[in-house]
N, C-alpha and C positions, 0 to 999 in steps of 0.2 A: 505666126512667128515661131522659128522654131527652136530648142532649147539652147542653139549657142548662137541664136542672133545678139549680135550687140547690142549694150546698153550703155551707151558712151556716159561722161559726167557732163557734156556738153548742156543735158536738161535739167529742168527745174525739178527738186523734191516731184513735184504734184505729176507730170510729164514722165519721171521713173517711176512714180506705182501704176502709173498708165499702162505705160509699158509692159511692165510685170504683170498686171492682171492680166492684160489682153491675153499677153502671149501665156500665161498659166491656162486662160479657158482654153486657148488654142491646143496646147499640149495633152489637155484631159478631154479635148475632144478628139483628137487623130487617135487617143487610143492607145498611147504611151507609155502607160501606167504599169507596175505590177506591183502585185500586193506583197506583205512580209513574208508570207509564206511561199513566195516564188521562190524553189531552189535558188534562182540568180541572185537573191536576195543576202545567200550565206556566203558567195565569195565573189563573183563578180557584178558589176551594174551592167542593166542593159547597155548595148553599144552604143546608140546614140548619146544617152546623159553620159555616159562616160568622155567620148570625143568633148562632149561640152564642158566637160570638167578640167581636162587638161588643157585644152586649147588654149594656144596666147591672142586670145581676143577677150574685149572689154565684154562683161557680164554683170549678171545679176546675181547678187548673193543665191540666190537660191538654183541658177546654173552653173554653180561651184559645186552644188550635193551631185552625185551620181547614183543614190543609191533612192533619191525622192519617188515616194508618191503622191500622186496629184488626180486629182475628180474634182470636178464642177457642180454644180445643182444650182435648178432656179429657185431663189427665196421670195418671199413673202412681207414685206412690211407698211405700216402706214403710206409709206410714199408712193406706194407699189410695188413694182416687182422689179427682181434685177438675178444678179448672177453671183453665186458666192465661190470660190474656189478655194478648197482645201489639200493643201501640202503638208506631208508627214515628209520631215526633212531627211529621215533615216528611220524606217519601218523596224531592222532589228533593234534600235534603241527606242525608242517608239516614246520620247519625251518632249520635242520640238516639234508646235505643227505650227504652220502661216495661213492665215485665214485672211482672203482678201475678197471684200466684197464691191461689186460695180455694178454701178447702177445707172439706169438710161440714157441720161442726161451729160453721160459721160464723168459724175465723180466716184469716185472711190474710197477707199479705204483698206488699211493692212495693221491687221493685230498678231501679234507675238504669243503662241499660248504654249503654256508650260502645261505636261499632263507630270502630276504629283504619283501616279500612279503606275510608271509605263508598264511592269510588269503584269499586268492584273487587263488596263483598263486601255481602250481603244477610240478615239475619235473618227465619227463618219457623219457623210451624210447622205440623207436619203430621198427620194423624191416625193415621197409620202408626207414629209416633216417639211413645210417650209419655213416655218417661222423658227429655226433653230442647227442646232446640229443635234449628235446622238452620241451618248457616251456609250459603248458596249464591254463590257465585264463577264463573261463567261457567255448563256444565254440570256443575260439581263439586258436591257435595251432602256438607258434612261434617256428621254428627251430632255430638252439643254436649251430653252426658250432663248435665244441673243437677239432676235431682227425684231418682234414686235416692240411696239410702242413710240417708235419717230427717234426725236434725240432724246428720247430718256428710256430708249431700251437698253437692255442690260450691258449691253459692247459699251457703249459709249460714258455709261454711267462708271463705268469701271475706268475708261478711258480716262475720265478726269480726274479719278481719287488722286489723291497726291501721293498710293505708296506705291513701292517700285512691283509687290506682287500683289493686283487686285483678285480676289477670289471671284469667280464667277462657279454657278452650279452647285451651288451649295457647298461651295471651296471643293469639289471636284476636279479643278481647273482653276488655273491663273492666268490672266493677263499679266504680263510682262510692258511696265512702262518706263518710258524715259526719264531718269531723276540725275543731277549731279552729284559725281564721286568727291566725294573731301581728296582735299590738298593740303600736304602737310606744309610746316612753315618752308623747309627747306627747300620743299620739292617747288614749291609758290614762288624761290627765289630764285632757282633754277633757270625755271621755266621764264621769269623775267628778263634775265639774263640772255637764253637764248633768241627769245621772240623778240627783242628789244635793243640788244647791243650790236655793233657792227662784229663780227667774229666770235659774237656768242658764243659756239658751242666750242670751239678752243679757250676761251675766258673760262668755260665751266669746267672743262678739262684740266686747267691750270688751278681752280680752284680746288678740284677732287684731292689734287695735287699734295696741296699746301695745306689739307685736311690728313697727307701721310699720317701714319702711328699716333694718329688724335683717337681712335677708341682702342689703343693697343690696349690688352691685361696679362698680367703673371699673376702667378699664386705665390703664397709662402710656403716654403717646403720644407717638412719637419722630419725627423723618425717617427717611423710608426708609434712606437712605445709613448711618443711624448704629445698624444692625440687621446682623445675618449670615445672614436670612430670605433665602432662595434667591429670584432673580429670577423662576426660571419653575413655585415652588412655588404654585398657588394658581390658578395661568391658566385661565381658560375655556374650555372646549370642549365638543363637543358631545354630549360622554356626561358630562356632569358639569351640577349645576344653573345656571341662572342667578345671577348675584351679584346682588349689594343694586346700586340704584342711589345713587351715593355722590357728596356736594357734592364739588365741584370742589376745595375747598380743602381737601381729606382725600385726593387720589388719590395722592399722595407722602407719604403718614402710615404706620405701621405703628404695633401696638399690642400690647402685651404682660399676658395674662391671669396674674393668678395662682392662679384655682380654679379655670382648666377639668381633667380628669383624664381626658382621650383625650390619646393620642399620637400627630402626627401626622407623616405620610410627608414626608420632606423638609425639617421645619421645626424649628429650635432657636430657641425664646424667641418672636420676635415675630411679628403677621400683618397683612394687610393687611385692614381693616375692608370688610367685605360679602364679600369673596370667601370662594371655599370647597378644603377642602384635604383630602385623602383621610386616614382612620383607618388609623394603621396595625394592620397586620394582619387588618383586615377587610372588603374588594371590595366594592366599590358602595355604602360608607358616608361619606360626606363631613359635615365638621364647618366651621362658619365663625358670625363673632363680630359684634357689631354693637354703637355706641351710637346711639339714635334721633336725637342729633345730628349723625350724620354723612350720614344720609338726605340726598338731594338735596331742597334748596330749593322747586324744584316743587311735590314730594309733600308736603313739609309745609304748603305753602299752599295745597295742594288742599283742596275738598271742606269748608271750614270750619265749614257749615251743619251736618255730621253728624260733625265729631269733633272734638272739646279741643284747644285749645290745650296744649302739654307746659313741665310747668312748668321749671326748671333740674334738678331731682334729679332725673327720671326721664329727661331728655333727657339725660344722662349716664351714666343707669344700664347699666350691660352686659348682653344679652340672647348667648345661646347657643343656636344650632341644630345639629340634626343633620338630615341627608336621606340616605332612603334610597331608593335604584335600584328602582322595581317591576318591571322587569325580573329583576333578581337574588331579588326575596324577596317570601314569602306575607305576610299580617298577619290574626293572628288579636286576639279579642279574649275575654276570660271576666269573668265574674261572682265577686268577691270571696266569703266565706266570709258575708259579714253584707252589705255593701255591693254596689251600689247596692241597697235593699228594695222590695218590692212595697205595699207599707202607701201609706196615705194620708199627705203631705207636713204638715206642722203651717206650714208658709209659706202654703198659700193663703188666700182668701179663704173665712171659713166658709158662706157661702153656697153656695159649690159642693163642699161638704163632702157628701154624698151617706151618711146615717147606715145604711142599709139593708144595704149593702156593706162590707165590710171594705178595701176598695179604690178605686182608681180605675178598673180593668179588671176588680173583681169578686171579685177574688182579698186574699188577705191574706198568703201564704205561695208557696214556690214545692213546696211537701212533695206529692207524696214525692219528687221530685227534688230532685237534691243537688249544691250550688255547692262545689268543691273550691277554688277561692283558688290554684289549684297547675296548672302549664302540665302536659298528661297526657304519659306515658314516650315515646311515639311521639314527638310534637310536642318535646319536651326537646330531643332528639337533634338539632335543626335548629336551634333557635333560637338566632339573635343578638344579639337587644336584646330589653327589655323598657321597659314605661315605664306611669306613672300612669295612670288613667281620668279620672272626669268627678268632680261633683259625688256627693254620699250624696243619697237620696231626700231627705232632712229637706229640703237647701237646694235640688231636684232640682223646680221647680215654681215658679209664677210667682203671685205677691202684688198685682204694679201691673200697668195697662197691659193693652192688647186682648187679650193671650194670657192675662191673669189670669181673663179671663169665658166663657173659653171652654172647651169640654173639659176638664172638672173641674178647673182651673187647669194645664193642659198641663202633666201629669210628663212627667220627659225619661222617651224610650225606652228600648230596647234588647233586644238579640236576639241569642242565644249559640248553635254549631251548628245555626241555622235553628228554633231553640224561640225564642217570643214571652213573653216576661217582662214587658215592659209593653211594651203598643201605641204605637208610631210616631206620634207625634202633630205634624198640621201646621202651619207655623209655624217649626218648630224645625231650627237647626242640626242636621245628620245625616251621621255615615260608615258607609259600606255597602258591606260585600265581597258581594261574586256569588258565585255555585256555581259559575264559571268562574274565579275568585280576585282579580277585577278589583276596587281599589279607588274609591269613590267618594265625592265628597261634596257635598251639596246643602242646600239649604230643603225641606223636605221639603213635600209637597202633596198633598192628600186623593188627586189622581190616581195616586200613585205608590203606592198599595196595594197597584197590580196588580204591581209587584214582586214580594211579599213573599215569595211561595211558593220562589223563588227564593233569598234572602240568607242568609249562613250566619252573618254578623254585621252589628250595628249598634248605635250608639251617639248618643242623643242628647243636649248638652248646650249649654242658649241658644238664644241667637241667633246669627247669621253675625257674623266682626268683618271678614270681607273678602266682596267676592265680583267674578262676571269682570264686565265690561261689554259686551255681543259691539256696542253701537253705536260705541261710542270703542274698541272691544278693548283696554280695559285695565281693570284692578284699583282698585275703588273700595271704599270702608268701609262696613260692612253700615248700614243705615239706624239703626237703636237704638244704636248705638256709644256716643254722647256721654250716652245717655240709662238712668240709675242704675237704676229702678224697673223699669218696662217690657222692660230689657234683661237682668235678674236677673243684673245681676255681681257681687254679693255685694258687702261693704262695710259701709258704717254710711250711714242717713237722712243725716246732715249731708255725703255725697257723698267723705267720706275711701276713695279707692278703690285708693292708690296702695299696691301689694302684691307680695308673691312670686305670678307666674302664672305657668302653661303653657297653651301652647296647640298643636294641630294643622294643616297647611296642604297642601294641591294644589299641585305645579307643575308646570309642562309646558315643555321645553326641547326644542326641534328633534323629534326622536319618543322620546323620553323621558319619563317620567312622578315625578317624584321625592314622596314625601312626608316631610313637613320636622315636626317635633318642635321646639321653641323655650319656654326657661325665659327668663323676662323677670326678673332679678333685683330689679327694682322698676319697676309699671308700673301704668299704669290701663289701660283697654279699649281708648283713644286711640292710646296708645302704642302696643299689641300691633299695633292695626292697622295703623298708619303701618310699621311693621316688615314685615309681611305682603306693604304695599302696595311698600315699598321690591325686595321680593323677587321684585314679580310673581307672586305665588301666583294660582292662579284662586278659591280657595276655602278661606277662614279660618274656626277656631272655636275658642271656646275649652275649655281641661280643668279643672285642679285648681287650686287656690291656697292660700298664706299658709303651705306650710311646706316644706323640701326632701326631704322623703319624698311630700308630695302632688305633688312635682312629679318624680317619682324617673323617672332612665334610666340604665340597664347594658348596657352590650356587654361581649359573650363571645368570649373568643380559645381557640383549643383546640388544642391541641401533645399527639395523643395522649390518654390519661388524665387531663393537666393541663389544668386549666378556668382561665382568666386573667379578671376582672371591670374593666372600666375605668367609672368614673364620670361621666357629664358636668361635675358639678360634685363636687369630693372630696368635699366636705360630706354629700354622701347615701350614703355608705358607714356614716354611724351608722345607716341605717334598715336595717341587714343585723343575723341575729345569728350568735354565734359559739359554734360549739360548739368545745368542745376546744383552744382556741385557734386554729380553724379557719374563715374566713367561711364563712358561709353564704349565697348571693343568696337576694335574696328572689323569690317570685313561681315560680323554678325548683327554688330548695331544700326550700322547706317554704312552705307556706298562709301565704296572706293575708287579711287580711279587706277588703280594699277589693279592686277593679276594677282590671283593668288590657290593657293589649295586648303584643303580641308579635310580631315579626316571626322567620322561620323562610328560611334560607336554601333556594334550589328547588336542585335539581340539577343539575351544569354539566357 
């Protein structure tokens, strides 16, 4: 079988790992293979896995990687001998491998394995070793026992635990298992709603609806003088982001939140609109407040051709940012338990519906790999924040407008430890970490492909709602802004758009790089962007909307043993649950089933 033979859904679970293995031994026996260190490895895939990767024919998750390697070896175990095939799904990320073992009789098996290590540490196997695989670390060569012992060898024993990261090899290595993401209540009624009612997902539409300016917030707005806001809390410099630029007749204002739920360094009660003020308790994270009417005048009469005028209620609505230091922290990003899906989007146009395929990229599932909803134990132990993803596949795809006709109605991307889950599609707002940890984020273009082998994450959702200018060097509003359809920002036809959003932004401050998080407590796309623009961002997009679990972010303070959760907005502490009378964060504590990111403190 060769790497873009089909793999239709027509078969049973048992039937597609068949399939898979076969054609995995087949693949690592013709010879196909190249290692991390193949020049090819740094910019493009060999040609064959490539053709397979684009190809609009039905596939296997792992004929989606272009950039895999794959080797075979006979194993060794009580029941006798068989054949194990190992897939590094991205050798420069070197975090994902698929180990599927087959044995005479015709069964199988396919385990998920996370390497906690990828910089350092290497998965092989060798012919010498059958009862195992081989971790390799420099010159060190540790053997990694999995096939002996029947059903209570180590794969399998791992197999059953109930958590979603089984440690195998002396936690050297994790198995990746199947566990269910929590459902929040809303989301649970949602979902009812759609799988259940005749016209479902217009009834939930109408319901988002009728949820309008239900999380709106304002602040109270004082003179300065008549506040106990420290004079020099909030001041600019040059390890801290840029502030909003702010009309003139707001520079002597201060304003007083009452649902933000960070505390911040220096301040009791009120702040000064656009600037920013450190968290306390956690280096390099800074928080600051904005209403889009206190943007300077300029900005909002900029650029009118491509964004909305804002009406009174949003122009007073209170938006919250956070930014953080890329200096100070990684950012990762993972794939919800259900969300975002690989399936075909029921938003596009049915013309570019492609019945042959189960998918957009071919695929229909991501099996036998397995999406945890759950940040892994390594990665735990660092993390500072967490926060919402994008869009679900449903609304993950575009209906009106030039990206509707194009690539099977451009689904957003996205790509989790350098595995391709759905292809990068151009056109579309995109963030993208490096294998050097470098954060990015662009319009993504058919040339920046040659990335890909590279990114260890990525996320695509929309269009741009900011981007830089380098002729005027400044920050203008992505072209689609004003525009409902074409711009897919959710909503209703009659252009009611103004909602609970989030969105994500670039900025750059002296040699600083910050990325900024920002819930808009009622906005339309106009708004966010006039916000973005206010802040100098280089590059805006936006994430989730219409509830404060879609638009959810936690920071973590740690004293020891003791874990402390601050909320951006209190409000989103109901989408935690609680055992024992105990919170549990989400995202850190137990599965999710949506998308989400994470930032992870480096070490100082």
């Amino acid at each position: 079988m060769s790497p873009s033979t089909p793999v239709t859904s027509k078969h049973s679970p048992r039937a597609h790992g068949r399939l898979l293995a076969s054609g995995l031994v087949a693949l690592a026996a013709a010879g196909t293979t190249f290692s991390a260190t193949d020049p090819r490895a740094t910019n493009t895939a060999p040609a064959q896995a490539a053709a397979a990767h684009e190809a609009a024919v039905a596939k296997s998750i792992v004929g989606l990687q272009p950039f895999r390697e794959v080797v075979a070896n006979p194993i060794e175990a009580a029941g006798g001998r068989g054949t194990a095939t190992l897939v590094n799904l991205n050798p420069q990320i070197n975090t994902r491998y698929l180990l599927t073992v087959h044995w005479p009789d015709g069964s199988e098996s396919s385990y998920d394995l996370e390497n906690p290590q990828p910089h350092s540490q290497k998965l092989a196997l060798d012919s010498n070793f059958l009862t195992g695989i081989e971790l390799l670390d420099g010159g060190t060569r540790r053997p990694c026992n999995l096939f002996a012992g029947g059903s209570t060898n180590p794969l399998e024993v791992a197999r059953k635990s109930p958590v979603a990261y089984a440690p195998l090899c002396d936690g050297r290595l994790y198995l990746r298992n199947p566990v269910k993401g929590h459902l929040t209540r809303l989301e649970a009624e949602a979902e009812f709603v759609r799988n259940n009612l005749w016209g479902g997902e217009k009834v939930t539409v109408i319901f988002h609806h009728l949820l309008e300016d239900t999380h709106r917030e304002t602040a109270q707005l004082h003179a300065a003088g008549e506040q106990s806001a420290q004079t020099t809390a909030g001041a600019a410099t040059d390890d801290t982001p840029l502030p909003a630029l702010i009309d003139v007749n707001y520079a002597n204002r201060v304003l007083t939140p009452a649902g933000l739920g960070i505390s911040l360094e220096g301040v009791h009660g009120a702040v000064r609109p656009g600037a920013w003020y450190a968290a306390s308790g956690n280096p390099g994270v800074y928080v600051s407040l904005i209403e889009p009417q206190f943007i300077d005048a300029a900005i909002l009469q900029s650029r009118t051709g491509t964004v909305n005028a804002l009406d009174s209620v949003e122009a007073s609505s209170l938006c919250y940012l956070v930014a953080f230091d890329l200096d100070r922290f990684d950012l990762g990003y993972s794939l919800g338990t259900e969300h975002p899906s690989v399936e075909w989007s029921e938003h596009i146009q049915p013309q570019m519906k492609d019945p042959s395929i189960p998918g957009p990229d071919g695929i229909g599932t991501i099996a036998p790999l397995v999406s945890t909803g759950l940040i892994s134990p390594p990665s735990a132990a660092k993390t500072v924040a967490t926060f919402a993803g994008g869009f679900k596949r449903m609304h993950g795809a575009f209906k009106y407008g030039a990206l509707a006709t194009v690539n099977h109605g451009s689904h957003y991307g996205f790509v989790v430890d350098g595995v391709v889950f759905s292809r990068l599609q151009p056109g579309l707002a995109t963030l993208y970490v490096l294998a050097d940890g470098s954060v990015h984020m662009k319009t993504w273009d058919v040339q920046d492909d040659r990335l890909l082998g590279g990114i260890r994450y990525a996320r695509q959702n929309g269009v741009p709602l900011v981007e830089y200018d380098e002729r005027s060097q400044s920050t203008i509003p992505g072209p689609l802004v004003s525009q409902w359809g074409p711009g897919n920002w959710s909503g209703s036809e009659d252009l009611k758009l103004r909602s609970l959003r989030a969105g994500l932004a670039l900025q750059q401050h002296a040699q600083k790089r910050f990325l900024i998080y920002a819930v808009f407590s009622d906005a339309t796309p106009s708004a966010m962007a006039r916000v973005f623009q206010a802040y100098r961002c280089r590059y805006g997009m936006h994430l989730d909307m219409n509830a404060l679990e879609h638009s959810y972010l936690a920071l973590y303070r740690r004293s020891g043993a003791q874990l402390s959760v601050d909320y951006l907005i209190e409000g989103m502490s109901e989408a935690e649950k609680n055992t024992s009378g105990e919170t549990v964060p989400r995202f850190l504590g137990y599965p999710d089933n949506r998308d989400f990111f994470f930032l992870m403190r480096r070490s100082e």
